[in-house]
Every structure is written in structure tokens, then in C-alpha cells.
C-alpha positions in Angstrom: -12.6 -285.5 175.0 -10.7 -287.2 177.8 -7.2 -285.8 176.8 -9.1 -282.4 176.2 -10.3 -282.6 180.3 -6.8 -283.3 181.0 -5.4 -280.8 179.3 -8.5 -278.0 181.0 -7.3 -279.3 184.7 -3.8 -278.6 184.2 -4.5 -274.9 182.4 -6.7 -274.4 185.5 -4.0 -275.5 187.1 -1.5 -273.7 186.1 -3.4 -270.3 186.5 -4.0 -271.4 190.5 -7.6 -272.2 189.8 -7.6 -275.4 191.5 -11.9 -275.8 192.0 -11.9 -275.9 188.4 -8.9 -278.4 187.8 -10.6 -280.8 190.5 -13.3 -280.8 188.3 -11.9 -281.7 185.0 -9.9 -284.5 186.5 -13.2 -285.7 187.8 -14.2 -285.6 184.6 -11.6 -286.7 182.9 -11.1 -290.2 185.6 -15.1 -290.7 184.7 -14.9 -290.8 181.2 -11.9 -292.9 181.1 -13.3 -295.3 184.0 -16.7 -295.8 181.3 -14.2 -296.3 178.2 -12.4 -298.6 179.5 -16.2 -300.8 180.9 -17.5 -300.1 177.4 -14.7 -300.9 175.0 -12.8 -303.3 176.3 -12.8 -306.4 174.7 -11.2 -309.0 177.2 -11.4 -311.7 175.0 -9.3 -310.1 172.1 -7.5 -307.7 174.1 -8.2 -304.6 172.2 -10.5 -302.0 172.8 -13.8 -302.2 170.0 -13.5 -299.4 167.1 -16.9 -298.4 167.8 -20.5 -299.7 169.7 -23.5 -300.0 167.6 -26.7 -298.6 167.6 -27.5 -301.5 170.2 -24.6 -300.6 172.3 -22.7 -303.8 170.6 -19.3 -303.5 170.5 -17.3 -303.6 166.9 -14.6 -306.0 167.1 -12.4 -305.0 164.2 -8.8 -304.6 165.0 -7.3 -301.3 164.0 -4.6 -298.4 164.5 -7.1 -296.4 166.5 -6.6 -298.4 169.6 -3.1 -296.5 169.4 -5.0 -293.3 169.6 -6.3 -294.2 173.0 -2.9 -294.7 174.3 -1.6 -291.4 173.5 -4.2 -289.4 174.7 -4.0 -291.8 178.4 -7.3 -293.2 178.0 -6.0 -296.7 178.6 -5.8 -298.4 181.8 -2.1 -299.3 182.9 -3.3 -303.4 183.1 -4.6 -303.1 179.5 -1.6 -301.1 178.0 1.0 -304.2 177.7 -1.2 -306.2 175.5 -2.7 -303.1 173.5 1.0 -302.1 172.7 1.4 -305.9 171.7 -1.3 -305.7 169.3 0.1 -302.6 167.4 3.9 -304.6 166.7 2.0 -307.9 165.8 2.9 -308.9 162.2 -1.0 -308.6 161.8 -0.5 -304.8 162.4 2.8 -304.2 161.8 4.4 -303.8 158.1 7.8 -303.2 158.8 7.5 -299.8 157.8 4.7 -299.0 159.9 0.7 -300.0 161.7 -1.7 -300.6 159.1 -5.3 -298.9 159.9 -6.7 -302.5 159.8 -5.5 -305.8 160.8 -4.4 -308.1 158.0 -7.0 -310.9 159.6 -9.9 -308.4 159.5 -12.6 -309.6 156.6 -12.9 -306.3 155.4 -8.8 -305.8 155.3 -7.2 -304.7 151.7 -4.0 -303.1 151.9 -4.7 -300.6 149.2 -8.0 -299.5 150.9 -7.5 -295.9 151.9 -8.8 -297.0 155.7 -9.0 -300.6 156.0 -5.4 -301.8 155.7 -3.4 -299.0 154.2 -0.8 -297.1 156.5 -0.8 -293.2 157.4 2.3 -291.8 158.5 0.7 -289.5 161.1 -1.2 -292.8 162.3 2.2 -294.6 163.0 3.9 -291.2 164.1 1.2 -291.1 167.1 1.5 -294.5 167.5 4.9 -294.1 168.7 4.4 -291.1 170.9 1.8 -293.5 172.4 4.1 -296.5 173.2 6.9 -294.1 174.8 4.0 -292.5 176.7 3.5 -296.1 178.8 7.3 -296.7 178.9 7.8 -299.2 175.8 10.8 -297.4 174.6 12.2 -300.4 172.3 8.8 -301.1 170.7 8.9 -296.7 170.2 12.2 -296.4 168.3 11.5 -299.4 166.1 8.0 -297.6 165.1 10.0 -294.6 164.4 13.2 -296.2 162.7 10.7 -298.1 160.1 8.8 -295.2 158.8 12.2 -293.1 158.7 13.0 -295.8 156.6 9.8 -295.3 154.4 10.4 -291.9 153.9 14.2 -292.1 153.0 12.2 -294.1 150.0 9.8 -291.3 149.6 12.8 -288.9 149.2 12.0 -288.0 152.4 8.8 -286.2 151.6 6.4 -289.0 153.2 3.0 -288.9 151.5 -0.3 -288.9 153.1 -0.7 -292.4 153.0 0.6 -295.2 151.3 -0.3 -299.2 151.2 -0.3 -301.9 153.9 1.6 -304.2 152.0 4.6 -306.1 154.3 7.9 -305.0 154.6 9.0 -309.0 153.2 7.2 -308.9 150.3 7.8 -305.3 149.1 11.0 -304.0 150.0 10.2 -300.2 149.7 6.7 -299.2 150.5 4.1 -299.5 147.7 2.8 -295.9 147.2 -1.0 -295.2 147.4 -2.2 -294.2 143.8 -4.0 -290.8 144.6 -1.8 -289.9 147.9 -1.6 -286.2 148.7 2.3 -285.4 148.6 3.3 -283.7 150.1 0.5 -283.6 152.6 0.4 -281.2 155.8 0.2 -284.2 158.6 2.6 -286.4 156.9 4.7 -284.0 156.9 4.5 -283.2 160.9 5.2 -287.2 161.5 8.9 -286.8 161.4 9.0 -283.9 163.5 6.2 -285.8 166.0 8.9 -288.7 165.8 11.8 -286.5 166.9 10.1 -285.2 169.7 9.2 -288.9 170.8 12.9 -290.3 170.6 14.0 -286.8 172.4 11.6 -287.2 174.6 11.7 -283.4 174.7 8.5 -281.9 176.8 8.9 -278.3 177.2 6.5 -277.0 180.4 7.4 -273.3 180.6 5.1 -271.8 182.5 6.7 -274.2 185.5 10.2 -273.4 184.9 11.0 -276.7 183.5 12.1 -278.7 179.7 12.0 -282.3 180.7 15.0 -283.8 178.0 15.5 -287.4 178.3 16.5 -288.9 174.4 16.0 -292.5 173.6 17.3 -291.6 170.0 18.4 -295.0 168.3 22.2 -295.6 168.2 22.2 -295.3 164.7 20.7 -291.9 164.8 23.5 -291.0 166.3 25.0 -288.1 167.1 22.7 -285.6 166.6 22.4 -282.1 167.3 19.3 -280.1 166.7 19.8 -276.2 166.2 17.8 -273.0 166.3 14.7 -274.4 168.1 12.1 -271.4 169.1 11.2 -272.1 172.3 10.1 -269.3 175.0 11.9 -266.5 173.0 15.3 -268.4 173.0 16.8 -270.5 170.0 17.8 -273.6 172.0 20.9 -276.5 170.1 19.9 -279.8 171.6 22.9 -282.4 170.9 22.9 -286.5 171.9 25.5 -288.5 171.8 25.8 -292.2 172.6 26.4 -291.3 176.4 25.5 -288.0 176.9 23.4 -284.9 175.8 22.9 -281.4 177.2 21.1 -278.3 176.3 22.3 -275.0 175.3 20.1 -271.3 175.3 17.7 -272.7 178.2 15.3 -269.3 178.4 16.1 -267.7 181.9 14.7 -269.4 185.2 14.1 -272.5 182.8 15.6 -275.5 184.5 16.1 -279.2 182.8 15.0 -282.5 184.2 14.8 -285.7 183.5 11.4 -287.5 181.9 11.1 -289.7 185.2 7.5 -290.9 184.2 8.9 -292.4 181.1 12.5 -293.6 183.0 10.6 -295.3 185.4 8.1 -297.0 183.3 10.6 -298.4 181.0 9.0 -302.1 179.7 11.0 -304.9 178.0 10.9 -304.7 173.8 7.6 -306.0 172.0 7.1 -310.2 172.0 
């Protein structure tokens, strides 16, 4: 809901309707301000999976917390130790976030939501943390599920188990996964767009193409992407990386939101 008011106030926006963008960004900051009262839990420092019928919050650890980055919802002061949470071994496989925290009682990591992993889940996870700057903590999100689907023969499956990355060398697969699966399949492309850090806005004029792409990704070069009419060739190297076929009046800047937020890699 909160990234759906965001997204009304900026078509409203966009079309010079600016009574109506006011107020969705009214509601939009109102929603967020009582999400962030209601779920927070300082004492943990993750937000609760859900509030009872009481209005008691759930304190169960999971990958959803990563959700509320990418949509915004979180509060700039809570973002640091939410993106913590996500890369702490409890969370963290190797290959990618687990839906539940190892520590939870209720954690089994061949449970199809309470500790196994879902590539789409990780995928969004990492266009979260580049969302609040934590580009390090991003690439090695996206660099250990490229390395789960390399053992997938690159055709990652709906969802496969939580066990660690130590243990198991190459992920243990999920016994009735969907492969291939329509979201699983979007996560690498998801990824691509998080280590390009490639947001297209046309109707401002402007492709905002700033790549973070791991060195060992490297070079890269990206053809015959549809965008606006055009086919555009994107190509990174280890110091530099243009654009070719910009659509006309189409200008490229930098992602200076993401620049400037830039954090130091996970603890």
C-alpha cells in the first residue's frame, strides 16, 4: 500500500496534477509514520511479521522485513540494523536469506515458508539493500544466488532449502519445487537491474545508469534492450561504462541517491 501511494503521487505528478500527488504523499508519510510505531521491535531490531488479534506484535524473524525495505517503508535510523539482520549467518545461507531465521522455534529448512529460501525473496532483497545505499552487502546477495543457479543449470527453481552454504556445498533442492517457475525466473533479471542500477524514467527525459556490477562480472555488455521504442547496448567495464541507442531527448545521469548513500559492507 505504501509503495502503491508513492507510486500514485509521482503518476499524478508526472501528468502536472500536483493536488492529487500532495495527497498520496500524505498518505503515503502516514502510513509509513504508523508502520514504523506499530512494528518496530526495538528490542530485536526488526520489524514484527505480523500483530495479533490483540494488536500484539509477532516477533519471528523473517525475509519479509526485506520487503519493507524495498518498497521504502523503513525509517533511515532503522535501515542499518534491518539490513544487518538479512546478512546475519541466522538469515543468511551463503546462497541466499532464508524465509525464517535459523533461531526461530518454528524454523526447518525444508519447510516451504519457515526456513527454506525463494529466489525472488533474495532477488528483492537485494534491490532493497542498494535502495538504502549498502552496495557491498547488495552484490554479495546477488553473487551468491548467481552462484545457486549456475548449480541449477541456471534455471533457478521456485524455491529450494535453507540449508548453509558450509554444510552443503551446492544448494539442496526443494522436493516438489516448480522449475522452472515464472518469478524465479525474473530474479536474475531483478538482480541485473540492481547491480546496473539501471532506472529508466522516460517520461522526464532521463535513464539514471550507475553499475555496481562485481569485478568478477566483468566486462559486460547487455544488447538489444527495448526501452522507449529504441534497442539500447549497455557495456561496464572495470572503470567505465556508457550507453548506446539513448531514445531521442533521453539524457543519462548518474543514480545520486544511491552514490550518496553508499554505507560500509555488512558486520
Amino acid at each position: 500500500m505504501y509503495a502503491a501511494y508513492r507510486a500514485r503521487s509521482s503518476i499524478a505528478s508526472a501528468v502536472g496534477d500536483e493536488r492529487t500527488a500532495a495527497t498520496y504523499e500524505s498518505k503515503a508519510e502516514t502510513l509509513k509514520a504508523a508502520f514504523n510505531e506499530r512494528f518496530w521491535l526495538p528490542d530485536q531490531g526488526w520489524y514484527a511479521i505480523r500483530l495479533d488479534g490483540d494488536k500484539r506484535r509477532l516477533d519471528a524473524l523473517t525475509s519479509n522485513m526485506g520487503h519493507c525495505l524495498w518498497c521504502g517503508i523503513v525509517d533511515d535510523d532503522k535501515a542499518p540494523v534491518v539490513a544487518h539482520h538479512l546478512l546475519d549467518p541466522r538469515m543468511w545461507t551463503g546462497f541466499s536469506i532464508r524465509t525464517l531465521a535459523s533461531t526461530m522455534g518454528a524454523y526447518n529448512p525444508m519447510s516451504y515458508h519457515n526456513g527454506s529460501v525463494w529466489p525472488h525473496d533474495t532477488a528483492i532483497a537485494a534491490a532493497e539493500l542498494m535502495r538504502y545505499g549498502y552496495v557491498a552487502e547488495a552484490q554479495r546477495v546477488a553473487l551468491g544466488l548467481f552462484d545457486a543457479a549456475d548449480r541449477f543449470d541456471a534455471r533457478l527453481p521456485e524455491l529450494f532449502c535453507g540449508f548453509d552454504r558450509a554444510e552443503f556445498p551446492s544448494p539442496v533442492p526443494f522436493p516438489t519445487s516448480c522449475s522452472p517457475q515464472a518469478w524465479a525466473a525474473a530474479a536474475p533479471v531483478l538482480l541485473m537491474r540492481t547491480l546496473l542500477r539501471f532506472e529508466p524514467d522516460i517520461p522526464a527525459g532521463r535513464i539514471c545508469f550507475d553499475p555496481a556490477v562485481p569485478e568478477r562480472m566483468l566486462p559486460l555488455r547487455i544488447e538489444n534492450l527495448l526501452l522507449a521504442g529504441r534497442r539500447l547496448t549497455l557495456d561496464v567495464g572495470v572503470d567505465a561504462w556508457h550507453i548506446e541507442g539513448l531514445p531521442e531527448g533521453v539524457t543519462q545521469c548518474s543514480n545520486a541517491a544511491i552514490t550518496e548513500g553508499t554505507h560500509d559492507s555488512a558486520r
